[in-house]
C-alpha positions in Angstrom: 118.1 51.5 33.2 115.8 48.5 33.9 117.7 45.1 34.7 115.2 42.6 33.7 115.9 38.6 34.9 115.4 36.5 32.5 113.3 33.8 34.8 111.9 35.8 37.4 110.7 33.5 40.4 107.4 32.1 41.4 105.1 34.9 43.1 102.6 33.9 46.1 99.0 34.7 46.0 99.1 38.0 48.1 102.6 39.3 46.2 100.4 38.5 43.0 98.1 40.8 44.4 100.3 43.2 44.8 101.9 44.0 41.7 98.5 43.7 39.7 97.4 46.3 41.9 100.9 48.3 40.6 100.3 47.6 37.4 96.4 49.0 37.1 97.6 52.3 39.1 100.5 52.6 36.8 98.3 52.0 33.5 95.1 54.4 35.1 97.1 56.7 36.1 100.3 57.1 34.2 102.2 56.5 37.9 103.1 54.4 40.4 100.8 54.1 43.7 102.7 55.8 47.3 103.2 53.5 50.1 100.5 54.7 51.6 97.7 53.8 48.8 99.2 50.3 48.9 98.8 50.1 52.6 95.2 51.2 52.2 94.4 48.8 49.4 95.3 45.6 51.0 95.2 46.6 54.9 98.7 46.8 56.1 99.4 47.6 60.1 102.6 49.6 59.0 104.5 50.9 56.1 106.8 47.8 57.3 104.6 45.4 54.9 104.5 47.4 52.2 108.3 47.5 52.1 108.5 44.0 52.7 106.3 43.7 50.0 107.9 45.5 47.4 111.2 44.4 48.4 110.1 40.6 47.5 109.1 41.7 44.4 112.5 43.6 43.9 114.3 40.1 44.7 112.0 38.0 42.5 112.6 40.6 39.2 109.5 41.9 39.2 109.6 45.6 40.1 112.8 48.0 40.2 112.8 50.9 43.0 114.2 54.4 42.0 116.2 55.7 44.7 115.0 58.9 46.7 112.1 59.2 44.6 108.2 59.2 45.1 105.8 56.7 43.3 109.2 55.6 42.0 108.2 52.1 41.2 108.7 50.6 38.0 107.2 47.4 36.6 110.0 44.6 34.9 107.7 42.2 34.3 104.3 41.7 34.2 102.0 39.1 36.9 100.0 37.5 34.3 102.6 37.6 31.6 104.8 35.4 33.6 102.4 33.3 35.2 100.8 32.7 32.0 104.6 31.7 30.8 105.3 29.3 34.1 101.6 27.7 33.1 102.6 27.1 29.5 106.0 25.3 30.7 104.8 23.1 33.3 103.6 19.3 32.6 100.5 18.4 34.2 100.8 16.9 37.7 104.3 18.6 38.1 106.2 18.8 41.5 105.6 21.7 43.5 108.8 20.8 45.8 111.9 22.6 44.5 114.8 20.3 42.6 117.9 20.4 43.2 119.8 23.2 42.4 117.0 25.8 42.9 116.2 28.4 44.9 113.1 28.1 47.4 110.9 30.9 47.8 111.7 32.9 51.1 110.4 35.7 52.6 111.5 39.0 53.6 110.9 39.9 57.0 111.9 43.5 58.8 114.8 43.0 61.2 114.2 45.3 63.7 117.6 45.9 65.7 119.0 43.9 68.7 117.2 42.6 71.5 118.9 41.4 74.9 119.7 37.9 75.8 120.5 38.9 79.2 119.8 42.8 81.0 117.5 44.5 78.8 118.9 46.6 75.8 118.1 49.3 73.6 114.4 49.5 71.8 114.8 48.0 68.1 114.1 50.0 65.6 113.3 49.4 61.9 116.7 48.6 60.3 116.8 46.1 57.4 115.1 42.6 56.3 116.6 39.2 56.3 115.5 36.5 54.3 113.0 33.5 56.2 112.3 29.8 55.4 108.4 30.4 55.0 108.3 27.0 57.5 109.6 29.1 60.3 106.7 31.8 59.7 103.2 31.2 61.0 101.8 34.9 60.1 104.0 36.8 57.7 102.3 40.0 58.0 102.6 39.8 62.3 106.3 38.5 62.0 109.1 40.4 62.3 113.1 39.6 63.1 115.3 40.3 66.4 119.3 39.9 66.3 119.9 38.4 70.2 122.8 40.2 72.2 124.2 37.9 75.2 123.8 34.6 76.8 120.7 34.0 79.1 119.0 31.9 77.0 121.5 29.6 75.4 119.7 26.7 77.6 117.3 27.0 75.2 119.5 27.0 72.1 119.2 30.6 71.4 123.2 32.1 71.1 124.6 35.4 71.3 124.2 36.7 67.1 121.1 34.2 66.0 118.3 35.9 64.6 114.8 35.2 66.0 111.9 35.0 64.7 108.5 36.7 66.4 105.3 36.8 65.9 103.8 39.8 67.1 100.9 39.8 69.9 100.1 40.7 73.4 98.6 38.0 75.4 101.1 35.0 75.9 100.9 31.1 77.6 102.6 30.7 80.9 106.4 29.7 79.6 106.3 30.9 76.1 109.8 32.3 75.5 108.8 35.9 74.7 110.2 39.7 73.5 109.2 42.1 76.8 109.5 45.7 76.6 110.2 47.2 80.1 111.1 51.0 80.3 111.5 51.1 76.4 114.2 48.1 76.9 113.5 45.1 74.8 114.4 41.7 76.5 113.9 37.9 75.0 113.2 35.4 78.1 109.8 33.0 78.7 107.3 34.6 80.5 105.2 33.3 83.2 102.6 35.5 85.7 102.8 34.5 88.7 101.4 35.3 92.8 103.3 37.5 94.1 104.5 35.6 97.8 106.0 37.8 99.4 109.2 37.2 98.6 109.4 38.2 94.9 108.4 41.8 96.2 107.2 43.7 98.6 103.8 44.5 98.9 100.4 43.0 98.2 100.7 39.5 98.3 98.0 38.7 96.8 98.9 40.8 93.6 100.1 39.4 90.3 103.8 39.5 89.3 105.4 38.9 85.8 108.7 36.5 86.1 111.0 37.3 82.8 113.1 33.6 83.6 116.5 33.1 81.8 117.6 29.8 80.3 120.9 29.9 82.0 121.7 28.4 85.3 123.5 31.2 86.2 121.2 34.1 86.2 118.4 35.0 87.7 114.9 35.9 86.8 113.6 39.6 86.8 109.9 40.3 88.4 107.5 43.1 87.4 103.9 44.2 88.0 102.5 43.5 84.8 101.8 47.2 83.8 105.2 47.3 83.2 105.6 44.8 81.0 104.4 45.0 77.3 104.7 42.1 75.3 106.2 42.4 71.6 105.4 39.3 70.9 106.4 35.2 70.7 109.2 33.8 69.4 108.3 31.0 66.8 112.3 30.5 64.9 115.4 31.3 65.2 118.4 31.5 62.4 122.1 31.2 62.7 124.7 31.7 60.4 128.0 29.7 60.8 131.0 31.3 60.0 
């Protein structure tokens, strides 16, 4: 049975997009697009978007998902219907900032599993989402979400159980605080390459050396040759929740 809401909230330009491309597949075609032609149509890296995608428009009241089905999606309420009906309602020069009382829009981003604060830990995985202030989020559609296990960064402000936010991409500034994967462990420290003196390893001294450096005094930093390292990405936010 549908559940429609009666005031379904605000879509952005690319969600828009999205459920008019729904709605023309579902009125050509008598059915709903796959994942896959939606990740065609608009581009996606992964099936990740998509799902983010649709589950935004699940939260906003705008499509309903039938469980353990294909092309399962089914259309509440219509883009330009509502639109049309937000249009009609709002006065001229009205405030785009939310009053008080609402809800601002968020966005759905894929938390991927736990990453290590500390000794590197398991390789995350595609889990769940958790819901973003779009302020913390500089490319939705690179972003994704780490929950941090241990304590080598609280220096930085960044606690055993916080979610972080990263943007993914493979080059990196010299102290960026970054997610490293090493040996298919993921670790969250700041990154900075370095000449190797000596010291850090043995070897060729003149070679290049990756320093993963905690934010606690009491650890130490790890060194690798840098074709060991792969870079997930930067962190740009973090979240906590207080109990």
């Amino acid at each position: 049975m549908k559940q429609l809401l009666p005031n379904p909230m605000p879509l952005t330009e690319k969600e828009k997009m999205v459920l008019e491309f729904i709605e023309t597949q579902l009125a050509d075609a008598g059915v709903s697009p796959s994942y896959q032609e939606i990740k065609d149509r608009f581009g996606f890296a992964s099936y990740n978007s998509v799902q983010n995608y649709l589950k935004q428009l699940t939260t906003k009241g705008y499509v309903q998902m039938a469980s353990n089905q294909k092309r399962s999606i089914q259309v509440l309420h219509s883009s330009r219907a509502v639109q049309e009906q937000a249009q009609s309602k709002t006065p001229p020069r009205a405030s785009l900032l939310p009053k008080y009382g609402e809800r601002e829009e968020v966005l759905l981003l894929p938390l991927l599993g736990k990453v290590a604060a500390g000794q590197p830990l398991e390789h995350f995985t595609h889990d769940e989402f958790v819901q973003v202030p779009p302020s913390l989020v500089r490319n939705p559609e690179k972003s994704f979400a780490l929950k941090v296990s241990g304590s080598s960064m609280i220096e930085d402000g960044i606690f055993d159980g916080d979610v972080i936010i990263v943007q993914k991409q493979a080059t990196v500034v010299n102290g960026e605080i970054v997610v490293a994967t090493i040996d298919n462990e993921s670790t969250v420290k700041r990154l900075f390459t370095k000449q190797n003196n000596g010291q850090k390893s043995p070897g060729n001294p003149n070679e290049k050396l990756i320093e993963l450096r905690p934010a606690n005094s009491t650890m130490q930093s790890m060194w690798y040759p840098p074709d060991q390292v792969q870079i997930q990405g930067v962190v740009v936010g973090l979240i906590r929740k207080f109990n």
